[in-house]
C-alpha positions in Angstrom: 39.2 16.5 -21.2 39.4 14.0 -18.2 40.0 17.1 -15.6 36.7 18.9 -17.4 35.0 15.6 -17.2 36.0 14.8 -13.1 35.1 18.7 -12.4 31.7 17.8 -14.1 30.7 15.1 -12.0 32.3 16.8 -8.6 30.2 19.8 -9.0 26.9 17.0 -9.8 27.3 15.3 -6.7 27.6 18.5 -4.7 24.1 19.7 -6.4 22.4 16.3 -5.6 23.4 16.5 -1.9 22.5 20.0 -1.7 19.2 19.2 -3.2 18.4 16.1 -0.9 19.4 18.2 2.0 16.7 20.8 1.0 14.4 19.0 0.5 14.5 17.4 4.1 14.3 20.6 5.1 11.7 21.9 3.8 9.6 18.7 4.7 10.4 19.3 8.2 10.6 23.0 8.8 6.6 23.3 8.6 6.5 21.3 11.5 9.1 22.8 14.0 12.4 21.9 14.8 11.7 18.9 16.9 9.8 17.7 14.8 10.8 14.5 12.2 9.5 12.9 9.5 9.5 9.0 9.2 7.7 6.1 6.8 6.7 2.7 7.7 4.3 0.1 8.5 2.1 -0.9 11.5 2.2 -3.8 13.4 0.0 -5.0 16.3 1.7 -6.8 19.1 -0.4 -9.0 21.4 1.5 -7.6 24.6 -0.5 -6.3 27.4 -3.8 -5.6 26.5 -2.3 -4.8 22.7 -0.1 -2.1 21.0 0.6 -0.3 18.5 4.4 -0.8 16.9 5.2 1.7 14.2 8.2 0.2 12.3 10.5 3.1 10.3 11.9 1.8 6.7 15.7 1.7 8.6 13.8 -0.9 10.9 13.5 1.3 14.0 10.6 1.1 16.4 8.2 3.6 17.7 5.4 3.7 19.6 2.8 6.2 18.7 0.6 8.0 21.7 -3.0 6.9 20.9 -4.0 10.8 21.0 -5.3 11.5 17.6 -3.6 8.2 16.1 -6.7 6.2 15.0 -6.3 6.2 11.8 -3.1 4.6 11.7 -4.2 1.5 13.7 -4.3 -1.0 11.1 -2.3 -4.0 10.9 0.0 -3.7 7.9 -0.6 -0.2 7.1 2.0 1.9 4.8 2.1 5.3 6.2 4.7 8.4 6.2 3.9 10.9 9.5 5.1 13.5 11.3 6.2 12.7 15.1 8.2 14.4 18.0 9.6 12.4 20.4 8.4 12.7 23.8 11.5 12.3 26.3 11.1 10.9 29.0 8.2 9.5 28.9 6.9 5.4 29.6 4.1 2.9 28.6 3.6 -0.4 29.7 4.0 -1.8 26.2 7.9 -0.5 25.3 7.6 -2.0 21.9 9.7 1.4 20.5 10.5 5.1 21.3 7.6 6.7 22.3 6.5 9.3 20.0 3.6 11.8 19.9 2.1 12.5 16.1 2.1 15.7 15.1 0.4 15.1 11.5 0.0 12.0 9.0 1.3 12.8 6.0 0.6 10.1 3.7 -1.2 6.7 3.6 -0.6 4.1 1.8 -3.0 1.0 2.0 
C-alpha cells in the first residue's frame, strides 16, 4: 500500500511540472522565442527628466522603451506584458534592463 501510495504521488508531481511547463510555453510561443512574459507594477522615478521603472513580482527592474508604452505609465499600476530584451542598448535613466514591449497582456488597476 505505501509503495502504491509513493508511486501515486511521484507520478502527480511529474504531471504538475509538466503542466506548469506547458503552460509557460504556450504563453510565450505566440510571441517568438525571445520573447518573455513578466507581471508587475509601475513606478515613477524622479531621475533625469523622469522614468519609467517596471518592477517584475521576483523584484527585478526593467525599463520599458516609451514606443507604444503609454498605457502603462501610471504610478502603481498592476500589469502582466510581453517584452524582449534589447541588448545592448542604453538610456540615461538605467533604473532596470532595458526592454522593448512587444504586447500588454493584462491590466490590473
Amino acid at each position: 500500500m505505501n509503495k502504491i501510495f509513493i508511486h501515486n504521488l511521484a507520478l502527480l508531481f511529474v504531471l504538475a511540472t509538466l503542466q506548469l511547463a506547458c503552460s509557460h510555453s504556450r504563453e510565450t510561443e505566440s510571441y517568438g522565442k525571445d520573447v518573455f512574459v513578466i507581471s508587475g507594477t509601475m513606478h515613477y522615478m524622479n531621475i533625469e527628466m523622469g522614468c519609467w521603472q517596471f518592477t517584475a513580482d521576483d523584484s527585478s527592474h526593467y525599463e520599458i522603451t516609451r514606443r507604444n508604452a503609454q498605457p502603462l505609465f501610471k504610478e502603481g499600476l498592476r500589469a502582466k506584458i510581453a517584452v524582449r530584451a534589447l541588448h545592448g542598448a542604453a538610456s540615461t535613466c538605467m533604473v532596470g534592463k532595458i526592454v522593448e514591449l512587444v504586447d500588454i497582456v493584462e491590466i490590473h488597476n
